[in-house]
C-alpha positions as CSV (number, residue, x, y, z in Angstrom):
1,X,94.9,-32.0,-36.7
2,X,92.7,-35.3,-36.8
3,X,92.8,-35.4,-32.8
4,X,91.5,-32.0,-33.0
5,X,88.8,-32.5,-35.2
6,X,88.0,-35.8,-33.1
7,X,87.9,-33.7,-29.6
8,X,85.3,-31.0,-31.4
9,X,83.1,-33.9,-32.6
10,X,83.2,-35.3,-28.8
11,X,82.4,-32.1,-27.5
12,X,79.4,-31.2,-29.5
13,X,78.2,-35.1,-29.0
14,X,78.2,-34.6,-25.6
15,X,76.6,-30.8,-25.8
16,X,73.5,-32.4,-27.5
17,X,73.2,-35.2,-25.6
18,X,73.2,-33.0,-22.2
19,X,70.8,-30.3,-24.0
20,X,68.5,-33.6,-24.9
21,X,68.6,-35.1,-21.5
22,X,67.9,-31.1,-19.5
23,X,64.7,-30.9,-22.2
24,X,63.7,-34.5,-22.1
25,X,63.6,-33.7,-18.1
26,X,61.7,-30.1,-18.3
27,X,59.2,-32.0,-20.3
28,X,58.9,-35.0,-17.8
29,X,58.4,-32.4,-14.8
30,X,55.8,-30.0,-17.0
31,X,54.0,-33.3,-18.0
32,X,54.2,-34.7,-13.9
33,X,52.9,-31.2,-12.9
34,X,49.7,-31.0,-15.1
35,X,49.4,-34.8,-14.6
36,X,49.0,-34.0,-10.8
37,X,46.5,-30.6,-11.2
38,X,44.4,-34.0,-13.1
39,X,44.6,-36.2,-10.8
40,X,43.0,-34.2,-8.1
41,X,40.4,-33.5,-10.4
42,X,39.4,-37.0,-10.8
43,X,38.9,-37.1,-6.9
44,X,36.0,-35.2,-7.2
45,X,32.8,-36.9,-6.4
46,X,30.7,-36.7,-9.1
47,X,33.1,-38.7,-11.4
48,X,32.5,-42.1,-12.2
49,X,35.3,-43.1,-14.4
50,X,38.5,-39.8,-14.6
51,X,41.8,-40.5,-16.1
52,X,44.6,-38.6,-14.7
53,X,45.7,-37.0,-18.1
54,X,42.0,-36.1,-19.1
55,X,40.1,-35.8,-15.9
56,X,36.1,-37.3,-16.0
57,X,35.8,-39.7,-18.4
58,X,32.0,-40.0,-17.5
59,X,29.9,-38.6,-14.9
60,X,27.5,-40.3,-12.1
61,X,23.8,-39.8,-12.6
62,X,21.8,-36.7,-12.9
63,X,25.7,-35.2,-13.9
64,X,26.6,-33.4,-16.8
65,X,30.1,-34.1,-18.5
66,X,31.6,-30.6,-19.5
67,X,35.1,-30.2,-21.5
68,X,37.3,-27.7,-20.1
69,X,40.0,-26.5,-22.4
70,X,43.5,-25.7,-20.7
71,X,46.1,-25.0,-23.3
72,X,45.9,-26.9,-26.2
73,X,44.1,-30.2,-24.0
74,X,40.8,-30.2,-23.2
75,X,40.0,-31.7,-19.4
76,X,36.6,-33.7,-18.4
77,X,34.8,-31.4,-15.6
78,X,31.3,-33.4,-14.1
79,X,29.0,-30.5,-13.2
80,X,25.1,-30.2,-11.4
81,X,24.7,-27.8,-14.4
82,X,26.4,-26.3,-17.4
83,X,28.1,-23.5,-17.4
84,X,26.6,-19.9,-18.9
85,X,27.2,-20.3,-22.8
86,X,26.4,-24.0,-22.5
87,X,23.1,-25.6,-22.6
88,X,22.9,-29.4,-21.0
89,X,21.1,-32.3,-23.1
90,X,20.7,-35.8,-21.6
91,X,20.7,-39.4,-23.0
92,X,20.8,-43.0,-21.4
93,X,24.7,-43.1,-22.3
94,X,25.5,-39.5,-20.6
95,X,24.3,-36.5,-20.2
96,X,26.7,-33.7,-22.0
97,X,27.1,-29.4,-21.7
98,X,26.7,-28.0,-25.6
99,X,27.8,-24.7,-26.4
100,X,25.3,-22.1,-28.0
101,X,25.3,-20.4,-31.1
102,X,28.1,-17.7,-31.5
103,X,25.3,-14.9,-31.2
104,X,23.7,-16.3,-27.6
105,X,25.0,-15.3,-24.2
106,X,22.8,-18.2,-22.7
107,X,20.5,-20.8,-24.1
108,X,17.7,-23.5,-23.6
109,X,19.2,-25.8,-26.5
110,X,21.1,-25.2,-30.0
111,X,17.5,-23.3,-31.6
112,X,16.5,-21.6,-28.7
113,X,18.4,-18.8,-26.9
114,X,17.5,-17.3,-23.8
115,X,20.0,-13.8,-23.5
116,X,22.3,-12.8,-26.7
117,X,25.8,-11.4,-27.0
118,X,26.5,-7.4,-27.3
119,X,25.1,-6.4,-30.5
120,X,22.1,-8.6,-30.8
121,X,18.8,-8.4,-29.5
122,X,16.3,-11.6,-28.8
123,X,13.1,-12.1,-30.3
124,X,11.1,-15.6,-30.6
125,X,14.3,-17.3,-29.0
126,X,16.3,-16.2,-31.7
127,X,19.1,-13.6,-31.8
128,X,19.1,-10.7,-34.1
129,X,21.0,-7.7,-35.4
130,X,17.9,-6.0,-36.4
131,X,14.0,-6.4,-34.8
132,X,10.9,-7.0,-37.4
133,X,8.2,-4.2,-37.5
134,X,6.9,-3.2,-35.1
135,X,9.3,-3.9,-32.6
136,X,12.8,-2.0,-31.2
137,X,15.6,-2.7,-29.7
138,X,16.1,-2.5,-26.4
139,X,19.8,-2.3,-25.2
140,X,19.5,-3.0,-21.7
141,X,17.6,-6.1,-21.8
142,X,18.8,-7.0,-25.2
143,X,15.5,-7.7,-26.8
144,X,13.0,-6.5,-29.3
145,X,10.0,-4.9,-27.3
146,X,7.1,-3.7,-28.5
147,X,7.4,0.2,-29.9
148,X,4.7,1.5,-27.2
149,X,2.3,4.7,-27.8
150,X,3.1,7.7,-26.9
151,X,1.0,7.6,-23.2
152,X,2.7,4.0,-22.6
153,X,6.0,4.2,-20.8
154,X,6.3,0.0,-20.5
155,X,3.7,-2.0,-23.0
156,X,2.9,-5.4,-24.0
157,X,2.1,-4.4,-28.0
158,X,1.0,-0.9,-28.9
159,X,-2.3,-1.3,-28.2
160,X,-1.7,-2.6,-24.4
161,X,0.2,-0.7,-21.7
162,X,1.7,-1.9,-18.3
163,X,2.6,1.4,-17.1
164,X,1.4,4.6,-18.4
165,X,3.7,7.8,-18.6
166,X,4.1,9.7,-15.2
167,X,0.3,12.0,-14.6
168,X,-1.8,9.2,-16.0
169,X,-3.6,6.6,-15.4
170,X,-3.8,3.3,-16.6
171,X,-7.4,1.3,-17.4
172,X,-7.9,-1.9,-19.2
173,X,-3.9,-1.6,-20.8
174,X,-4.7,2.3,-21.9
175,X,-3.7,5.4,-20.0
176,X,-6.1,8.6,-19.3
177,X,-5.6,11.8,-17.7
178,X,-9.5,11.7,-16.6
179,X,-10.9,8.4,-15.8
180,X,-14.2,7.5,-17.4
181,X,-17.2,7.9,-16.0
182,X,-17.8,5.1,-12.8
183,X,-14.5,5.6,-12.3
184,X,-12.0,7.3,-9.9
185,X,-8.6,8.0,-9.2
186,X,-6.3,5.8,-7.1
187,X,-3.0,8.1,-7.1
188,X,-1.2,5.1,-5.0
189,X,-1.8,2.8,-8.5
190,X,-2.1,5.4,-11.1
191,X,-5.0,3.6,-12.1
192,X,-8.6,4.3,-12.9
193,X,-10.5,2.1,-9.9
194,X,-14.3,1.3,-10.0
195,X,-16.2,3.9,-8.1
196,X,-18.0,2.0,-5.0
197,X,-21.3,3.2,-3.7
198,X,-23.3,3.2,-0.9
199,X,-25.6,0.5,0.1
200,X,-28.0,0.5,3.0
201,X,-31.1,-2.4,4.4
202,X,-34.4,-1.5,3.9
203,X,-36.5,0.5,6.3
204,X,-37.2,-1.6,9.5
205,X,-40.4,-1.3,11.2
206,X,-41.4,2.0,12.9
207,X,-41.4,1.8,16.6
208,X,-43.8,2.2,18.9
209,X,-45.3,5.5,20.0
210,X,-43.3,7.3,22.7
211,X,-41.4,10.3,23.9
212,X,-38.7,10.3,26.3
213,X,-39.3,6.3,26.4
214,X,-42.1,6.9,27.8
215,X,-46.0,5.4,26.1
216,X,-48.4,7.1,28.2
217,X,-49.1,10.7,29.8
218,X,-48.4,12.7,26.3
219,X,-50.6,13.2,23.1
220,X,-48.1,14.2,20.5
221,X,-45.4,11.1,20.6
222,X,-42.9,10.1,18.7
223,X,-42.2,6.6,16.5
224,X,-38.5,6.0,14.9
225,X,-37.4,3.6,12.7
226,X,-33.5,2.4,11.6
227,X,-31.8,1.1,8.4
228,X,-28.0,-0.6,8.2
229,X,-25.0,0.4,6.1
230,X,-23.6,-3.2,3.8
231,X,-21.2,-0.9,2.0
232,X,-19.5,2.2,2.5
233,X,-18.7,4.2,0.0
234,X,-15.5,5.0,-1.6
235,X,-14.0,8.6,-1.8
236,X,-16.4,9.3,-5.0
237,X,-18.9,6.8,-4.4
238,X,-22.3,7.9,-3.6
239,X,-22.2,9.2,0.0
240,X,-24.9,7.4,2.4
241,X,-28.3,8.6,3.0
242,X,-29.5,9.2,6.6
243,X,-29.8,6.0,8.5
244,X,-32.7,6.6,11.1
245,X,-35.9,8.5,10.4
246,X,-38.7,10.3,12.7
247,X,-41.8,11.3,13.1
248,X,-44.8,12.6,14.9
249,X,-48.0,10.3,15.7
250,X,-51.1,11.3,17.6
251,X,-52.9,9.3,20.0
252,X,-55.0,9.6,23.0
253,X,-53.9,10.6,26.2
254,X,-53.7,8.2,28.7
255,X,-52.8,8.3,32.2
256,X,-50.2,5.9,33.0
257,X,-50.4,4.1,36.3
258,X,-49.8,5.4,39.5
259,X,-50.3,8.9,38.0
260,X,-53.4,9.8,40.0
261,X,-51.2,10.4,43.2
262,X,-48.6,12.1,40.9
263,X,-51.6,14.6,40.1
264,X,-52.6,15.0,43.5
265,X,-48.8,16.1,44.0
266,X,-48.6,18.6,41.7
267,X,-52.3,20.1,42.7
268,X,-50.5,20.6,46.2
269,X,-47.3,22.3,44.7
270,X,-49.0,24.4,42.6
271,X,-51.3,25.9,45.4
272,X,-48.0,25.9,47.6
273,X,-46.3,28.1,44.6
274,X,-49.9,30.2,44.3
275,X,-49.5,31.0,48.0
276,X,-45.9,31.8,48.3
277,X,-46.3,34.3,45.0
278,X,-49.2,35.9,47.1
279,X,-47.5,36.3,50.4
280,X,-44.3,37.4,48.2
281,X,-46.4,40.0,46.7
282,X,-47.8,41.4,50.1
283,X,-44.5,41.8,51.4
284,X,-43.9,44.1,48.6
285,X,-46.5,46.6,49.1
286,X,-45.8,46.3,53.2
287,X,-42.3,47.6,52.2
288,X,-43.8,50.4,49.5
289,X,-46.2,51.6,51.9
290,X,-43.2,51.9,54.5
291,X,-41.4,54.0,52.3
292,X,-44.2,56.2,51.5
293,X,-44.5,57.3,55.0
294,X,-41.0,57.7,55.7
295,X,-41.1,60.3,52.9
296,X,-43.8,61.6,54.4
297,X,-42.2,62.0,57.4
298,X,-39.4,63.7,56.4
299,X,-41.2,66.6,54.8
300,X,-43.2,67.2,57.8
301,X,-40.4,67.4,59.4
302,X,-38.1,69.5,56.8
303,X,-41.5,71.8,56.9
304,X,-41.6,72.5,60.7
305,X,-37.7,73.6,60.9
306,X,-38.2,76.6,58.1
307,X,-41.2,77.5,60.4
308,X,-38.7,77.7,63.4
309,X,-36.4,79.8,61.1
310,X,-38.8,82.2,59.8
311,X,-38.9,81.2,56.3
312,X,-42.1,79.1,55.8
313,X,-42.7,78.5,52.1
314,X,-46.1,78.6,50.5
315,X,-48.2,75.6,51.3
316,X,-48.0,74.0,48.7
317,X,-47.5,71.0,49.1
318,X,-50.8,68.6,48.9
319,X,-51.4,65.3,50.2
320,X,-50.4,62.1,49.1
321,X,-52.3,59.3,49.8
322,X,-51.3,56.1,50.5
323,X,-50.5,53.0,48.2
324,X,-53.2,50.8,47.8
């Protein structure tokens, strides 16, 4: 019975002893694991000092040290910046990631944030359930922005808009359907433009007398004078007034030189036209007085063949005389 008892005690000893030395050996080879994911986190660069149970210790320069929590440790990460959630402060001794409040998404430090969580809105840096007067909330950006008029679709306060509802137009941070007077329509904008006008020189000097470029052998002439355009208008602007003006001017007729054999040139022509109008003319009554006697002709001889026949009209038939 007592060398039973004995062997039980043995075996149970020696159960425990084998159950300690399996954990003992789990928790050696868990700890050499996670000690080795460590340790090739302290190769990074941008450590200066790394342990291989806790990683960074402290960072180089211009580095900020962030704690990285795996499991119940917490591991030393050196980063360029901190991650979102975190804002970075720096000090001679290191330079160290901070988390924001609960309610920011992102921040600038501990009293300013920059975005907010779900469920709040920003205003002034600070993150709110609810917006003061004036303001609502905006869901997509979560913010408080300024409750616009009724024309406004985006606006700065109620008073200023930065984009007017769709058919209006925007001018000086209010919207219109009909732009004020001076004003005109730019669909491309929706905004009310300044109108621009025309603008022209002055008058330049009139030329001098002359018609077909030409200052001599005419009395009634001709003497121009020109203005430029410096702005052209825009589509509702004044239009621009005529740019060149005319008129008449009388002087006296001159000859200009070398005209006197001109004239003697068109004395001859118009004696050669005189002469072939004349001769044209006689040729016409040569060819009436032709005709006449043909008719006359062939009466005379109509006349003489009823005689032959027997049937000779009444003589009627009196003279005609002869074109003149």
């Amino acid at each position: 019975m007592q060398l039973q008892l004995i062997s039980f005690v043995l075996i149970i000893l020696h159960c425990m002893d084998y159950t300690g030395c399996q954990q003992h050996s789990t928790s050696r080879h868990r700890q050499q694991r996670q000690n080795s994911s460590v340790s090739s986190g302290c190769q990074q660069g941008a450590c200066l000092t790394c342990s291989d149970y806790n990683g960074c210790l402290s960072c180089k320069p211009r580095y900020f040290m962030h704690l990285e929590r795996i499991r119940m440790k917490q591991i030393g990460v050196c980063m360029t910046s901190c991650p979102p959630g975190y804002y970075g402060t720096r000090s001679p001794e290191r330079n160290t990631c901070t988390k924001c409040r609960s309610e920011c998404d992102s921040c600038f430090n501990k009293n300013f944030c920059t975005r907010c969580r779900i469920g709040f809105y920003l205003h002034l840096g600070k993150c709110q359930e609810t917006c003061p007067e004036g303001l609502v909330r905006s869901d997509t950006q979560r913010e408080c922005v300024p409750k616009c008029n009724a024309e406004c679709e985006l606006c700065v306060n109620s008073e200023t808009c930065t984009r007017c509802q769709p058919g209006l137009y925007k001018l000086n941070g209010r919207c219109h359907r009909i732009c004020p007077d001076d004003y005109e329509l730019n669909d491309k904008l929706m905004e009310c433009v300044p109108q621009v006008h025309c603008e022209v020189t002055a008058w330049s000097e009139w030329s001098p007398c002359s018609r077909f470029g030409r200052t001599c052998a005419f009395r009634r002439w001709q003497e121009t004078r020109t203005r430029q355009v410096l702005q052209y208008p825009s589509p509702f602007g004044t239009p621009c007034p005529e740019t060149s003006e005319t008129k008449e001017c009388l002087v006296k007729r001159r000859k200009c030189p070398g005209q006197r054999l001109n004239d003697r040139t068109d004395r001859r022509n118009r004696n050669n036209r005189k002469e072939n109008q004349e001769a044209r003319r006689e040729r016409k009554r040569e060819r009436e007085r032709a005709r006449v006697m043909a008719d006359r002709q062939d009466n005379r001889n109509k006349t003489e063949h009823r005689h032959r026949r027997g049937r000779v009209p009444d003589p009627v038939s009196p003279q005609e005389g002869l074109v003149q």
